[in-house]
Backbone as CSV, one residue per row, in Angstrom:
resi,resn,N_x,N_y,N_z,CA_x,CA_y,CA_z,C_x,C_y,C_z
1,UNK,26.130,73.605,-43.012,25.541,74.135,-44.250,25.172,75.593,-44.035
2,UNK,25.345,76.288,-45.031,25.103,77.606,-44.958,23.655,78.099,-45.015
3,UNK,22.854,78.718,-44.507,21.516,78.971,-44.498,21.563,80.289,-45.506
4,UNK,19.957,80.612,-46.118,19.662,80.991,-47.538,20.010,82.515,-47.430
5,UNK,19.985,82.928,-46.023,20.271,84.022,-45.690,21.778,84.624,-45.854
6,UNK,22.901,83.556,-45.742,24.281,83.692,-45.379,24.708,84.872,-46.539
7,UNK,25.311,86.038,-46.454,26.041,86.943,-46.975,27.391,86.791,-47.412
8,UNK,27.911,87.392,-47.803,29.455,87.815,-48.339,30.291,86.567,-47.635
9,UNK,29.711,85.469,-48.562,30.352,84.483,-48.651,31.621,84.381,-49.859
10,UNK,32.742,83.554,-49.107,33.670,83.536,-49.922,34.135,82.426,-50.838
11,UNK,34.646,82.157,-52.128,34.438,80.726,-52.873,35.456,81.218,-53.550
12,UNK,36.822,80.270,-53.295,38.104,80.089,-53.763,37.922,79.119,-54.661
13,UNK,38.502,79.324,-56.028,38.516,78.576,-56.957,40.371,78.812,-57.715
14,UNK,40.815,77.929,-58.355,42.349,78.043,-58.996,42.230,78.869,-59.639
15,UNK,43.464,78.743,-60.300,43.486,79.597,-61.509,42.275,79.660,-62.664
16,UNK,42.114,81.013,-62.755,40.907,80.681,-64.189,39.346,80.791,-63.534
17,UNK,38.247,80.574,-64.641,37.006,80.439,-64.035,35.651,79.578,-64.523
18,UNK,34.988,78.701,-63.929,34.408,77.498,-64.665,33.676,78.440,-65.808
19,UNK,33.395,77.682,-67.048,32.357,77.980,-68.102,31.123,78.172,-67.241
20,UNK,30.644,79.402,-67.369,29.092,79.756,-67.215,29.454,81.262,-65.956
21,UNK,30.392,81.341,-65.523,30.510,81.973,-64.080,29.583,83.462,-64.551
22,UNK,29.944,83.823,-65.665,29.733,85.421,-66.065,28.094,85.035,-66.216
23,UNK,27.787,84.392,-66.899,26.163,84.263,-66.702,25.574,84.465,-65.212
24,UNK,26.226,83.402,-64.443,25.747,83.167,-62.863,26.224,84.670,-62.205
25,UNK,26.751,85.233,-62.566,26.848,87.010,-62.036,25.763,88.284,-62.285
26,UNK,25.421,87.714,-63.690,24.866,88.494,-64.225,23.180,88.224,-63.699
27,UNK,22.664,87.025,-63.210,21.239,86.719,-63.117,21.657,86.643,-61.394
28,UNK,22.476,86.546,-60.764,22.287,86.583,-59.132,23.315,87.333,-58.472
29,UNK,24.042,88.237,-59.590,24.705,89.456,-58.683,25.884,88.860,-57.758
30,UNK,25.648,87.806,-57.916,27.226,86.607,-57.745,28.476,87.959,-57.809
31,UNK,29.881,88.168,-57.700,31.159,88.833,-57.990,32.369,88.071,-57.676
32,UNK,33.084,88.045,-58.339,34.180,87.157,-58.518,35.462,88.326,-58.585
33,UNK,36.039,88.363,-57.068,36.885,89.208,-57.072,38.562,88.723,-57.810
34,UNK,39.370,89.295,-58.036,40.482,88.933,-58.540,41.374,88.610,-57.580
35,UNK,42.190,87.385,-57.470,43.439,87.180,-56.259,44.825,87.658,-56.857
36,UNK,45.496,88.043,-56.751,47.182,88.097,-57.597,47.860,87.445,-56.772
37,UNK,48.659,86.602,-57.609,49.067,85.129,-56.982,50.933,86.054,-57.405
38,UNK,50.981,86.263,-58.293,52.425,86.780,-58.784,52.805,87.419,-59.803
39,UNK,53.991,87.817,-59.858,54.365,88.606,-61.075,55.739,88.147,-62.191
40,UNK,55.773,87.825,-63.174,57.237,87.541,-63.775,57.112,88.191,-64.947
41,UNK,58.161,88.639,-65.678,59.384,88.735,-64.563,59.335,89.629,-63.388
42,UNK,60.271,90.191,-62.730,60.148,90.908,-61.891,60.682,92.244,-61.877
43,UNK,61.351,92.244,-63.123,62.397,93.534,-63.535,62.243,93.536,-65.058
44,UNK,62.207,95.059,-65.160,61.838,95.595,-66.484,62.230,96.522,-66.429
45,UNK,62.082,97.299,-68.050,62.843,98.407,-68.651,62.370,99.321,-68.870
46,UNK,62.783,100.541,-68.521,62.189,102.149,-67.927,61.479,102.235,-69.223
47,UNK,61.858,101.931,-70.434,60.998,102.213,-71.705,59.754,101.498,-72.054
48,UNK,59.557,100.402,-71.023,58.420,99.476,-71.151,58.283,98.067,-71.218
49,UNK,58.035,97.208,-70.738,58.747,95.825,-70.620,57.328,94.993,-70.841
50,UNK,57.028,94.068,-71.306,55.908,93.000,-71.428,56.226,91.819,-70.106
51,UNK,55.011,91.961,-69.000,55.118,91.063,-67.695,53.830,90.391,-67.894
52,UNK,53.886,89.337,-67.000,52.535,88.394,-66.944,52.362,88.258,-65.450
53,UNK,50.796,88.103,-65.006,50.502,88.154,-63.802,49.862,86.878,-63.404
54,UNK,49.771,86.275,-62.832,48.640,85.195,-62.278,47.799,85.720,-61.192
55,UNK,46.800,85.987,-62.005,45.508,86.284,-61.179,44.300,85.079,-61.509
56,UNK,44.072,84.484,-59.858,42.973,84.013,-59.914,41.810,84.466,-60.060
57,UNK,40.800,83.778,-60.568,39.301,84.327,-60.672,38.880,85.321,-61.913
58,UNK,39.856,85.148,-63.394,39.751,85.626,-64.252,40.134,84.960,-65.326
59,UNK,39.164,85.528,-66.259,39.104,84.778,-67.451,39.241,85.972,-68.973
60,UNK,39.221,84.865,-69.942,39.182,85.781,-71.250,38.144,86.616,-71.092
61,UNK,36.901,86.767,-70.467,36.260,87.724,-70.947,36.201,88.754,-69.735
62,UNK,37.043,88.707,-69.121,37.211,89.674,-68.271,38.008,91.157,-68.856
63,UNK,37.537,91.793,-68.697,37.698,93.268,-69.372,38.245,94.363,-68.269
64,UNK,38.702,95.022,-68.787,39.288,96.664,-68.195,39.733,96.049,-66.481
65,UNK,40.770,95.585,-66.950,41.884,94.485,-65.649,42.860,95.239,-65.769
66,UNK,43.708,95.980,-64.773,45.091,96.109,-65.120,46.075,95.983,-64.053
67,UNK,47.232,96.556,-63.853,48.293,96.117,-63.027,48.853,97.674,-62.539
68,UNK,48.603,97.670,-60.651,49.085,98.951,-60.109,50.674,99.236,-59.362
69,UNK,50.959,100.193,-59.434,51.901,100.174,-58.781,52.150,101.659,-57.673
70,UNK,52.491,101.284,-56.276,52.530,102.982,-55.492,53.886,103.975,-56.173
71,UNK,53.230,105.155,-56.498,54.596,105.771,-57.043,53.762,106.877,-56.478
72,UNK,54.738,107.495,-56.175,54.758,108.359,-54.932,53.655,108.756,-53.913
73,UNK,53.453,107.599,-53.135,52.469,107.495,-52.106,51.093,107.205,-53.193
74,UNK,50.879,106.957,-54.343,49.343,107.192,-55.019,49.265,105.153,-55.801
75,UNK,48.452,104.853,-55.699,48.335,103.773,-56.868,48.151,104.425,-58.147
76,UNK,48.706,103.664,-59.190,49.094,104.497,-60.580,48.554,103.012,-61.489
77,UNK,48.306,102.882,-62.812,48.237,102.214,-63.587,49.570,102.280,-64.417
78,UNK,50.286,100.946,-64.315,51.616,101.557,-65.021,51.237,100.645,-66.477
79,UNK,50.155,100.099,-66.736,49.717,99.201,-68.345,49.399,99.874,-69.419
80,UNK,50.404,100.184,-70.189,49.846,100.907,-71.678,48.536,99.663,-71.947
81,UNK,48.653,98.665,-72.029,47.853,97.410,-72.485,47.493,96.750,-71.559
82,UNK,46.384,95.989,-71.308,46.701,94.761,-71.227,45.370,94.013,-71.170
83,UNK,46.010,92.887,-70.970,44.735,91.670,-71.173,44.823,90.263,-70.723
84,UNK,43.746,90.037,-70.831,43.867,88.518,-70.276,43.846,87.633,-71.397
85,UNK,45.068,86.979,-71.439,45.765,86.129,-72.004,44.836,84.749,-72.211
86,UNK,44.641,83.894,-71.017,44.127,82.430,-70.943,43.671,82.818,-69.569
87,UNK,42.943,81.468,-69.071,42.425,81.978,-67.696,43.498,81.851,-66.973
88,UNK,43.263,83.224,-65.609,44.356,83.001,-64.651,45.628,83.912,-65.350
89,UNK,45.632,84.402,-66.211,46.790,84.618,-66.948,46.837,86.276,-67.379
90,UNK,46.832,87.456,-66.666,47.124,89.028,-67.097,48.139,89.220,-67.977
91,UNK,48.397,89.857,-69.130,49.319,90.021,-69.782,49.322,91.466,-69.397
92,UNK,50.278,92.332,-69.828,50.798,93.719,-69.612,51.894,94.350,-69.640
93,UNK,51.268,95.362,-70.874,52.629,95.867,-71.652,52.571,97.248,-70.789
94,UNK,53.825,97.764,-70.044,54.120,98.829,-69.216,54.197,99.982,-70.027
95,UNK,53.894,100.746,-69.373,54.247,102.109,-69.914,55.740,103.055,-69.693
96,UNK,56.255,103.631,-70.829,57.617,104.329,-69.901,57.339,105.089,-69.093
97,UNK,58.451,104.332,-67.366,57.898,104.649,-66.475,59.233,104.259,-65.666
98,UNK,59.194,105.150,-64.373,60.039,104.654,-63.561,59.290,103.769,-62.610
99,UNK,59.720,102.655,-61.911,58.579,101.709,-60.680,59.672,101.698,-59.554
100,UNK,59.608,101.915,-58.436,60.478,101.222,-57.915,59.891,100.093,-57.033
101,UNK,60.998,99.488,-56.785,60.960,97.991,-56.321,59.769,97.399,-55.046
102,UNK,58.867,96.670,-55.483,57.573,96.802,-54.490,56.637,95.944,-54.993
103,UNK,55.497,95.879,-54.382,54.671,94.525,-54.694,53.512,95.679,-55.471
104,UNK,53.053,94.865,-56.837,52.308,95.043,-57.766,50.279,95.076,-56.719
105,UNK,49.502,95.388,-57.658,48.358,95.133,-57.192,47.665,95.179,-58.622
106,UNK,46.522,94.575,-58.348,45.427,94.214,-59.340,44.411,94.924,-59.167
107,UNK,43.273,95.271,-60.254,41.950,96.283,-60.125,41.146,96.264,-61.368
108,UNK,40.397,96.396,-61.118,39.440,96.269,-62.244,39.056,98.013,-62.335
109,UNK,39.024,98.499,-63.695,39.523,99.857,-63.933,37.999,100.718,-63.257
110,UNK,37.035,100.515,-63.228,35.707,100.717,-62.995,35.354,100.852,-61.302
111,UNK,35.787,99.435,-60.816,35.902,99.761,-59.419,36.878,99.793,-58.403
112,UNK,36.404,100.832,-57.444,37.228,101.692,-56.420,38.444,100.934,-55.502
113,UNK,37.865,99.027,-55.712,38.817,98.901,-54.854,40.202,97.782,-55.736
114,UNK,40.744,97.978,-54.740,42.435,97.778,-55.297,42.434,96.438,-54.826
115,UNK,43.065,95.285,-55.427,43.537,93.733,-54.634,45.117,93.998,-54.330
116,UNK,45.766,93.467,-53.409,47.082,93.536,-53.031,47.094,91.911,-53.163
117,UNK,48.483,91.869,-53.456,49.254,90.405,-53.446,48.735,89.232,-52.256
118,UNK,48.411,88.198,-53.210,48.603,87.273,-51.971,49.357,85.835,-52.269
119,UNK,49.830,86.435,-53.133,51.141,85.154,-53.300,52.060,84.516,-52.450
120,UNK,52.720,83.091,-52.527,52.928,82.470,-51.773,54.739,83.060,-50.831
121,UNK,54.922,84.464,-51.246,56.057,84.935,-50.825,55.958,86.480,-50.444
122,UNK,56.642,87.500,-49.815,56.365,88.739,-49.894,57.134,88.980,-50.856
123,UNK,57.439,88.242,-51.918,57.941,89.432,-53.133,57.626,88.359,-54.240
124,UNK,56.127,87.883,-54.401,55.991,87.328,-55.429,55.655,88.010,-56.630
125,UNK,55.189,89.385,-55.954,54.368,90.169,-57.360,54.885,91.286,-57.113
126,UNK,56.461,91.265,-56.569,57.432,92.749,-57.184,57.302,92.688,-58.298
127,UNK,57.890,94.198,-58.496,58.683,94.464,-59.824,58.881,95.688,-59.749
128,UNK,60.384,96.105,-61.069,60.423,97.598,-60.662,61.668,97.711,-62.094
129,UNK,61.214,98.604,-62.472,62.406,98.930,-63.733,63.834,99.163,-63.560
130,UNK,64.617,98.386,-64.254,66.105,98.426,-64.239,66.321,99.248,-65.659
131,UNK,67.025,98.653,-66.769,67.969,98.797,-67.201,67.103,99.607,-68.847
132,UNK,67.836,100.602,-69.077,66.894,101.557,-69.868,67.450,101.084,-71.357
133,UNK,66.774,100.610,-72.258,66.965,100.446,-73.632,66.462,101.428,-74.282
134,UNK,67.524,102.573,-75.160,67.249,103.457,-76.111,67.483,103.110,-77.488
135,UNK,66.457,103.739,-77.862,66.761,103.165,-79.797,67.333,104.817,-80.300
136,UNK,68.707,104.581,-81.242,69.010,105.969,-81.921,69.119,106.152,-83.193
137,UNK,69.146,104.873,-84.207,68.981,105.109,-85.435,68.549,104.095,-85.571
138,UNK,67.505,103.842,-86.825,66.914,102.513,-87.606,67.405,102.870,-88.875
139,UNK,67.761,101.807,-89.322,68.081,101.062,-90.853,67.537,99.798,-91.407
140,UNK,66.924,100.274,-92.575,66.221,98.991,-93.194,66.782,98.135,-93.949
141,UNK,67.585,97.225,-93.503,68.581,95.961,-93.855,67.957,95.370,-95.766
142,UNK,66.569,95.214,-95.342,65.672,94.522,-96.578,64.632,94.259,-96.123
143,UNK,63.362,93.542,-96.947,62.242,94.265,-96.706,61.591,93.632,-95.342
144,UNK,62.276,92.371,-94.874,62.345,91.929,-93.352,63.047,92.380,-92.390
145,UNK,63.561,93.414,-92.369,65.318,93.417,-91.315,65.075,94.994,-90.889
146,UNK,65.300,94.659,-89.844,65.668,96.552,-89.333,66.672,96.169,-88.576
147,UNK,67.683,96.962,-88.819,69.155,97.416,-87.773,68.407,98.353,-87.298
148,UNK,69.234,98.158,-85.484,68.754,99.080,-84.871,69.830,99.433,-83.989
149,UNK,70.494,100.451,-84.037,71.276,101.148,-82.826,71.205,101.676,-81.745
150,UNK,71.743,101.906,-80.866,70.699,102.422,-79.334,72.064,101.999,-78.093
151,UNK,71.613,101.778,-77.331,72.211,101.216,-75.833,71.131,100.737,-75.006
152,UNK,71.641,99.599,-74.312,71.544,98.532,-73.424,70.847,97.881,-74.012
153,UNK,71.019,97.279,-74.870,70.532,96.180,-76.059,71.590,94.367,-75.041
154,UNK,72.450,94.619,-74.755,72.810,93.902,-73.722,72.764,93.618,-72.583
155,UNK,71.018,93.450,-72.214,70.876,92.782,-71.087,70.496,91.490,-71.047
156,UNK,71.258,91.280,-69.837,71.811,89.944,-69.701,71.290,89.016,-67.841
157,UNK,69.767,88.084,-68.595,69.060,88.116,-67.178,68.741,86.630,-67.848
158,UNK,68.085,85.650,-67.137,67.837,84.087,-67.096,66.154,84.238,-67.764
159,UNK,65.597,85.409,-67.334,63.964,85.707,-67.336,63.957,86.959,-68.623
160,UNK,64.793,87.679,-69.081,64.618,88.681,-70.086,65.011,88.802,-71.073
161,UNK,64.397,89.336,-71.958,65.170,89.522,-73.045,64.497,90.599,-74.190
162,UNK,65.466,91.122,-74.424,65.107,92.273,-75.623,64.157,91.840,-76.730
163,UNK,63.190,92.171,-76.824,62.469,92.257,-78.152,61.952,93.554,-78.561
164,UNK,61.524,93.833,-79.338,61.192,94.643,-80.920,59.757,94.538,-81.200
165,UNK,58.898,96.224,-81.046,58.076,96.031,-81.542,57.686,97.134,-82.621
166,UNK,57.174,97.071,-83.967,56.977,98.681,-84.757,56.141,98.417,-85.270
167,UNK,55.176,99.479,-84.689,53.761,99.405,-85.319,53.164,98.419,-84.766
168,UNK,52.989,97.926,-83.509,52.321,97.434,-83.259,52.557,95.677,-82.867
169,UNK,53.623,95.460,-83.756,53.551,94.079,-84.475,55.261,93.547,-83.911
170,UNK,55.128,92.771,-83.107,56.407,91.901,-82.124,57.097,91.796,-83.890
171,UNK,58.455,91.520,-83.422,59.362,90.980,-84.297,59.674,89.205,-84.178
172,UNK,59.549,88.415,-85.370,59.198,87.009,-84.991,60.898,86.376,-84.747
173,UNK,61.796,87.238,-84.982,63.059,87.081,-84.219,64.046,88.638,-84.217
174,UNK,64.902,87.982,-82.651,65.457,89.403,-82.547,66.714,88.865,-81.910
175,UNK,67.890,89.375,-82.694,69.355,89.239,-82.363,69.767,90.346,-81.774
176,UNK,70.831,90.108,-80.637,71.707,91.178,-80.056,72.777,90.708,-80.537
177,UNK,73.444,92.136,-81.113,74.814,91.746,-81.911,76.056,92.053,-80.690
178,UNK,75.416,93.260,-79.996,76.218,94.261,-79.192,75.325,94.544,-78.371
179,UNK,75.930,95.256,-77.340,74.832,96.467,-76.471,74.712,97.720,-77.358
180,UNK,74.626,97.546,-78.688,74.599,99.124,-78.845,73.819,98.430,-80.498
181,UNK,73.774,97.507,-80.621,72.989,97.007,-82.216,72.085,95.795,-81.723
182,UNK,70.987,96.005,-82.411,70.230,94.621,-82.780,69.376,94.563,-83.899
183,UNK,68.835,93.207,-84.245,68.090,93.107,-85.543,67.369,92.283,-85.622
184,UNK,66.261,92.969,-85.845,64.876,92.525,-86.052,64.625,91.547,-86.860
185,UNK,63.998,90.584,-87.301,63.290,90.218,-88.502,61.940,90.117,-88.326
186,UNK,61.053,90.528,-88.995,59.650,90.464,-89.859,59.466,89.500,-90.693
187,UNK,59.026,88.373,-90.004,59.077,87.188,-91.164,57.990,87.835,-92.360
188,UNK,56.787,88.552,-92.039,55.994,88.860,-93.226,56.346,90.281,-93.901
189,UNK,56.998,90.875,-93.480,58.050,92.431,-93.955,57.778,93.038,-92.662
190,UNK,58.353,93.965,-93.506,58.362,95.121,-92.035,56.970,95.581,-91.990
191,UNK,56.142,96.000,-90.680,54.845,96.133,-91.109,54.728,98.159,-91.497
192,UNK,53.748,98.240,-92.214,53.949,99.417,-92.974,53.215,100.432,-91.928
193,UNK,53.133,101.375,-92.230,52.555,102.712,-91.165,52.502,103.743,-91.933
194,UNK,51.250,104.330,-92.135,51.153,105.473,-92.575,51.745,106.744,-92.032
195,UNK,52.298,106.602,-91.073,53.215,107.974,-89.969,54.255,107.412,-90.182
196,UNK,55.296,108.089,-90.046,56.887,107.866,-89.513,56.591,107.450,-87.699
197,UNK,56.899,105.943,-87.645,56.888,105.787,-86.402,58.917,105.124,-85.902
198,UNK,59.018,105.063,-84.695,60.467,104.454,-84.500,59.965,103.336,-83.174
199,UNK,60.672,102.028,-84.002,60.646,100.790,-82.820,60.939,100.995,-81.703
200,UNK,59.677,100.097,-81.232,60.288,100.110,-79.504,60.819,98.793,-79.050
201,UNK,62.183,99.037,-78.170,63.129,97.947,-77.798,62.531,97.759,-76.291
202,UNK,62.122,96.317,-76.022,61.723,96.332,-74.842,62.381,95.072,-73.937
203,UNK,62.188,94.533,-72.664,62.470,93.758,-72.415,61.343,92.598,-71.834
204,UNK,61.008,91.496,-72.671,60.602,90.735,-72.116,60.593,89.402,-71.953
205,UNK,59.182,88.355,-71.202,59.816,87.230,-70.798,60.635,86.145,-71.779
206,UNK,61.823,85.952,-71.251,62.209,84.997,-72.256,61.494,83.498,-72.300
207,UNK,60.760,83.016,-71.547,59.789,81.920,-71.472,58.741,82.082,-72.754
């Protein structure tokens, strides 16, 4: 048994975190560091790709979480977004960016220190951008539909897949006709924007 004195004790728990933990932090200074268990997919698109992380020891109300990567000798934040999904569960939308191929890390944006992978492989929580999807003209099909022209709209992976986002708002289906066309639909219309904005073609999980 541990005596009342015992310090920087450690308490592994699964994925996620029991109801009450953030209270029990807040009245005894308790800290619940983050583990990164992995990363999928593992390859994404220089323009920005939507990945999911499994990090233990986090929950929905865990705040200002994101996902690092070394680019050129420095840790970098490569997450336009992100968030925690369900417990255990990082979501994160990349920023355009080049990554190359290497194991991810976790951090809480506030403090200094960085978590490195401890997943059950040395390349559970790679990742690194492949294949670049450009958008070059939009056309508004009807008041659901955008044609969209571009290149590498044809990638072709078991874990990826092209989707569509404008203004904010995923497309609730997205066809590749070609590598060089695809099309959106907006089941509720296209969503409106007070700016001239242009969709972004991204690649993510097909799960």
């Amino acid at each position: 048994m541990l005596a009342s004195s015992t310090l920087n004790t450690k308490i592994y728990l699964g994925s996620g975190i029991p109801e009450g933990t953030d209270d029990l932090a807040i009245t005894t200074g308790f800290k619940l560091d983050p583990v990164l268990l992995s990363v999928t997919p593992n390859t994404g698109s220089l323009a920005g790709s939507v990945i999911q992380a499994a990090v233990s020891g986090v929950g929905v109300n865990t705040k200002n979480i994101s996902l690092f990567a070394t680019v050129n000798g420095s840790d970098v934040n490569i997450c336009a977004v992100s968030q925690v999904k369900s417990y255990g569960i990082l979501e994160c939308q990349t920023k355009a960016m080049a990554i190359e191929d290497g194991p991810l890390k976790v951090k809480i944006l506030q403090d200094p220190v960085v978590y490195t992978c401890s997943g059950s492989s040395e390349t559970a929580c790679n990742y690194k951008t492949g294949a670049l999807l450009a958008v070059s003209t939009v056309t508004a099909a009807s008041a659901t539909t955008l044609n969209i022209q571009g290149t590498g709209f044809n990638y072709e992976s078991l874990v990826l897949k092209p989707n569509v986002s404008y203004a904010g708002i995923y497309a609730d289906q997205v066809t590749v006709n070609s590598d060089t066309e695809i099309v959106a639909v907006f089941s509720s219309g296209i969503p409106l924007s007070q700016i001239t904005q242009q969709p972004v073609v991204m690649l993510k999980s097909a799960t």
